[in-house]
C-alpha positions in Angstrom: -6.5 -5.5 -19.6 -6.6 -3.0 -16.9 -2.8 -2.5 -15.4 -1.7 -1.9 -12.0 1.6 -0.5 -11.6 3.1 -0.2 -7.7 5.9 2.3 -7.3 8.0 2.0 -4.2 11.1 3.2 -3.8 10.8 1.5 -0.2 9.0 -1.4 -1.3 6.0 -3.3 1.0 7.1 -6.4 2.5 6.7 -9.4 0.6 3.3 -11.0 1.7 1.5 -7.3 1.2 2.5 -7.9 -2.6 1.5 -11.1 -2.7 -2.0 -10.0 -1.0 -2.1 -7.1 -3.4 -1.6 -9.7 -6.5 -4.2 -11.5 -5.3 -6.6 -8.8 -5.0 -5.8 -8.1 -8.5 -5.0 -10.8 -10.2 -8.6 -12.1 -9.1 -10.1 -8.9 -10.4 -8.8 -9.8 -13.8 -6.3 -6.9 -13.6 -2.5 -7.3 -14.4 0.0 -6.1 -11.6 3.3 -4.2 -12.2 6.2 -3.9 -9.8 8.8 -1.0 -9.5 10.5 -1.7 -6.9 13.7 0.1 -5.4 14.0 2.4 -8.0 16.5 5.5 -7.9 15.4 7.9 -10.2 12.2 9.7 -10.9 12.7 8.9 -14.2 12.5 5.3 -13.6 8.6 6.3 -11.9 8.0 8.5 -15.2 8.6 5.5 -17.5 6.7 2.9 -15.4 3.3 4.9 -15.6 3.0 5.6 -18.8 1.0 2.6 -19.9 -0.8 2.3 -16.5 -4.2 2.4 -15.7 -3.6 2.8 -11.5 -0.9 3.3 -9.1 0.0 2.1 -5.6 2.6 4.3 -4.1 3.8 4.8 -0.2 6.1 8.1 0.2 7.0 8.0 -3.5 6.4 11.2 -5.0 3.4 11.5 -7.9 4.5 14.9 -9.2 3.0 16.5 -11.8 5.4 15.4 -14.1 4.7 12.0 -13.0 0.9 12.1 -13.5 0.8 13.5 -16.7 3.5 11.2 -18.1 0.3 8.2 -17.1 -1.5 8.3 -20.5 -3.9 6.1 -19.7 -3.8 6.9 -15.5 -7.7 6.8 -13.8 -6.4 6.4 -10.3 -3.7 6.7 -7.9 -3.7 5.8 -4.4 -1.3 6.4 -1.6 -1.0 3.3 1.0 -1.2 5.6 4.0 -3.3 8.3 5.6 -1.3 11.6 4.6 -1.5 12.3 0.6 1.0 15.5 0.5 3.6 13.3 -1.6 0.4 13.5 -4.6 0.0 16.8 -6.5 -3.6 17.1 -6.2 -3.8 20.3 -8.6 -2.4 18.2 -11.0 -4.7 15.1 -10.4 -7.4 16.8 -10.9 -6.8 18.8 -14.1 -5.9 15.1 -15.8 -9.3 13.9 -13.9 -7.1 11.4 -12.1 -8.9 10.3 -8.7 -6.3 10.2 -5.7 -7.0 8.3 -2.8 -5.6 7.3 0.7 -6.1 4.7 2.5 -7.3 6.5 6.2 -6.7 4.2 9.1 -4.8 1.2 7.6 -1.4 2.3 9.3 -2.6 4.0 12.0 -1.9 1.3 15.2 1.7 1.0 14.0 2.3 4.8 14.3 0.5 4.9 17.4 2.7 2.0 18.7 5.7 4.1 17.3 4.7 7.0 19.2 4.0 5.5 22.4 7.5 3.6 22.0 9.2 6.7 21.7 7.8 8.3 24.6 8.9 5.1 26.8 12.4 5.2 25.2 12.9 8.7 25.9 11.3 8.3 29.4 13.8 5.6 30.4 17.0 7.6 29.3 17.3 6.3 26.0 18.1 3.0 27.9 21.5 4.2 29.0 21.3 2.4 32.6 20.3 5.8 34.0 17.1 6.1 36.8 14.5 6.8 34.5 10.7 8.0 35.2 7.3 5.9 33.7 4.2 7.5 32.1 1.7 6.4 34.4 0.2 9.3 35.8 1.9 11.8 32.8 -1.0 14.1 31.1 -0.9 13.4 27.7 -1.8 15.5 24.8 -3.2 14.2 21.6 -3.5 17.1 19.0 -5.3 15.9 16.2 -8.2 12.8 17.3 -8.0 10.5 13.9 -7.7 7.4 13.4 -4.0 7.3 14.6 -5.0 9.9 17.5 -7.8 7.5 18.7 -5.0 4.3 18.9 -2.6 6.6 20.8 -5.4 6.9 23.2 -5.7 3.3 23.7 -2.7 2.7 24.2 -1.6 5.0 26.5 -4.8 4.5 28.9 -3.3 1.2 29.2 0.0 2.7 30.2 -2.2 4.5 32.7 -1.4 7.9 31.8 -4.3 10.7 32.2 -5.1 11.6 28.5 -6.7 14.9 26.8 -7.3 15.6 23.2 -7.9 18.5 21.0 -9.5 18.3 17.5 -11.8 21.3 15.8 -13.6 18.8 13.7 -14.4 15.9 16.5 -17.3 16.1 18.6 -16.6 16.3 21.9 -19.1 13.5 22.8 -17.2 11.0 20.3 -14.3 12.4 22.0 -15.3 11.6 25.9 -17.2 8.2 24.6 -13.7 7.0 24.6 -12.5 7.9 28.3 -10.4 11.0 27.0 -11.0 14.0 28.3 -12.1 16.9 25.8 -10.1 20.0 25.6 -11.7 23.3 23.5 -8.1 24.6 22.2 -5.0 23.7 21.2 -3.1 26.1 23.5 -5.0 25.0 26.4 -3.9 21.3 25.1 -0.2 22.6 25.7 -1.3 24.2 28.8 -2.3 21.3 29.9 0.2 18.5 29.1 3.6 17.2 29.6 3.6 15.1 26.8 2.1 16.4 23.5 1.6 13.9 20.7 1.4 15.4 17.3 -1.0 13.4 14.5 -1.8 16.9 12.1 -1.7 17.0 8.5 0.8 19.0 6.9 -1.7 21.8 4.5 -1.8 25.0 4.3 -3.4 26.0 7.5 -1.2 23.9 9.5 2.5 24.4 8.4 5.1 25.4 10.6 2.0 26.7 13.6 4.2 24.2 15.9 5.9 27.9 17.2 7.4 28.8 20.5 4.6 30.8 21.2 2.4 27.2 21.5 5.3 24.9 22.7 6.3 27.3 25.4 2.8 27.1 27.0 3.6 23.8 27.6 4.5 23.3 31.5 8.2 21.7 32.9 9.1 19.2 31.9 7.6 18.9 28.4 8.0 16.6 25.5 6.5 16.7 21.8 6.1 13.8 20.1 6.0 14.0 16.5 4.9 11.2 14.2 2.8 13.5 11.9 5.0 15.1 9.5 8.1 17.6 9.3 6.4 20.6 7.7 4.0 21.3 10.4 7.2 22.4 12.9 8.5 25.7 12.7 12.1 24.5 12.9 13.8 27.9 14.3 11.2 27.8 16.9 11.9 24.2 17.8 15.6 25.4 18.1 14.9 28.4 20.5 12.7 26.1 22.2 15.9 24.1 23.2 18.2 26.7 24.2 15.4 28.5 26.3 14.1 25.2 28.1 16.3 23.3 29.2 13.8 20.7 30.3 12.2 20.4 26.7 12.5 17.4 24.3 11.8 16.1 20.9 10.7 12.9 19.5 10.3 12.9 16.0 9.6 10.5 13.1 10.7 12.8 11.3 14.1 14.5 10.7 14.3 18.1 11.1 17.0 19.9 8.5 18.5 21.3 11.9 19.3 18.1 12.9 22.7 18.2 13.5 22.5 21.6 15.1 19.9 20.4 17.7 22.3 17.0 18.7 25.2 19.1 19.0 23.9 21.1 22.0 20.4 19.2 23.4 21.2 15.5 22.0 19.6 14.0 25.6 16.6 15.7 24.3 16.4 14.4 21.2 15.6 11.9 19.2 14.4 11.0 15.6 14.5 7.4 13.7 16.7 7.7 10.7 14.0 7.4 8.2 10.0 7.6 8.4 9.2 4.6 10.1 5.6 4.8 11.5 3.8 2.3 8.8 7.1 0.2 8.8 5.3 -3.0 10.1 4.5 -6.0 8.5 0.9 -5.4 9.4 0.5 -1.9 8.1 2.3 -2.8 4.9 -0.4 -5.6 4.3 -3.2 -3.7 5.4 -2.4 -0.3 3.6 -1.5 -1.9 0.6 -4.4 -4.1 0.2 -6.9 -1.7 1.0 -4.9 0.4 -1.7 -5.8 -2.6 -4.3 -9.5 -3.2 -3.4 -9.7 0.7 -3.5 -8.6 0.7 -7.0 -10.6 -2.1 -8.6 -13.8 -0.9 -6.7 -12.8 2.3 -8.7 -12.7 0.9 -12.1 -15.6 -1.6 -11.6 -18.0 -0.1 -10.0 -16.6 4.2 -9.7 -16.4 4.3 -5.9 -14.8 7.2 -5.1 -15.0 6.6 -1.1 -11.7 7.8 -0.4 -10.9 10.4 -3.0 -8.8 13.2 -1.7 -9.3 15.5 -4.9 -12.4 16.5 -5.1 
């Protein structure tokens, strides 16, 4: 029988297992849970006799994947796949997947909710300002960068995007106005949100010499992930503009450095929190199961990220 082990150190809700079972179960496939686990020992053990994973932020490490004797597939509930080893995927033939789009209103949501938060003084009873009107930057037009727009048309703010691999036409279709670079993007906008993946082409280029295009006052929202910001810069960013802030999903490792002098222009949740819905959870993790037994049944390889 064909196994399905899901490793979560931060485990789906409850009814996103029981939807997973289902999808399983019904597929004549038998589902594992670790759940909560503390070591990666504990991960190393579970896969060994698995034929598929299900995994959120967990890390599949080498070490991981080639401890899965029997391991066809593994598949990370979520858009970004940097937390798999591709290399080492591929030289096991293991097919990784994502699931692209499952999560991406909640982070949207997440991102417009920091915005408003930060807006509003971080609620502290202090005049605050509103967003209607504000330019705002999406860098990066995915799925998540499409749900941002959405939204925050309906806030009524005046919205530009920037995306090398997006036709402009698919771009405008959507009432979002079309911009040809990214440091005419932060020319442009106040607010900047940030939806890149973190690979090679794209770590740390979030420098001063892009976030100090951007014009007074200016805020960068970051939902993507930690490794795309060049962290000095973001510092020198702080102590040279005084009217610049950060929202982040993300922590930065100068964290405390950056609350100690700028903590009014600062904020990040205290763990990644932008597929932390109840929703998300059933949809990414779902999709993650019907992924995996198209897979074995019938060898569609839709979402593979290793090829």
């Amino acid at each position: 029988m064909t196994k399905v082990l899901i490793a979560t150190d931060k485990p789906f809700a409850p009814v996103a297992v029981k939807g997973i079972r289902k999808v399983t179960e019904e597929a004549g496939f038998e589902l594992v849970l670790l759940e909560n686990y503390t070591s990666q020992d504990d991960f190393i053990k579970a896969i060994d006799d698995v034929d598929a994973v299900i995994i959120r932020s967990d890390k599949a490490t080498k070490e991981v994947i080639d401890a899965g004797r029997k391991l066809k597939i593994i598949v990370r509930a979520g858009a970004g796949y940097d937390n798999i080893d591709l290399q080492a995927a591929t030289a096991k033939n293991v097919v990784a997947m994502n699931t692209p789009g499952q999560n991406s209103n909640a982070v949207a949501e997440l991102a417009l909710g920091m915005m408003v938060y930060y807006a509003r003084n971080f609620y502290n009873g202090k005049s605050g300002s509103e967003l209607m009107g504000k330019k705002l930057g999406i860098h990066a037009y995915g799925f998540v960068g499409k749900n941002v727009a959405r939204i925050a048309k309906g806030f009524g703010m005046d919205v530009y995007a920037f995306d090398p691999f997006i036709p402009k036409q698919e771009i405008e279709k959507d009432g979002v106005k079309w911009i040809s670079t990214v440091e005419e993007l932060y020319q442009t906008c106040h607010f900047i949100s940030l939806h890149i993946p973190a690979n090679s082409q794209t770590k740390q280029s979030i420098n001063f010499a892009l976030l100090s295009k951007m014009p007074v006052p200016a805020c960068l929202v970051n939902t993507a992930r930690a490794e795309v910001i060049n962290e000095p810069d973001l510092l020198r960013m702080f102590q040279e503009r005084k009217d610049f802030a950060y929202l982040s999903d993300v922590e930065p490792t100068n964290k405390a450095e950056i609350e100690a002098g700028f903590k009014m222009k600062f904020f990040c949740t205290p763990k990644k929190m932008g597929a932390q819905t109840e929703e998300a959870n059933i949809n990414a993790g779902i999709a993650a199961a019907k992924q995996i037994v198209n897979f074995i049944n019938h060898g569609d390889k839709t979402f593979q990220v290793n090829k």
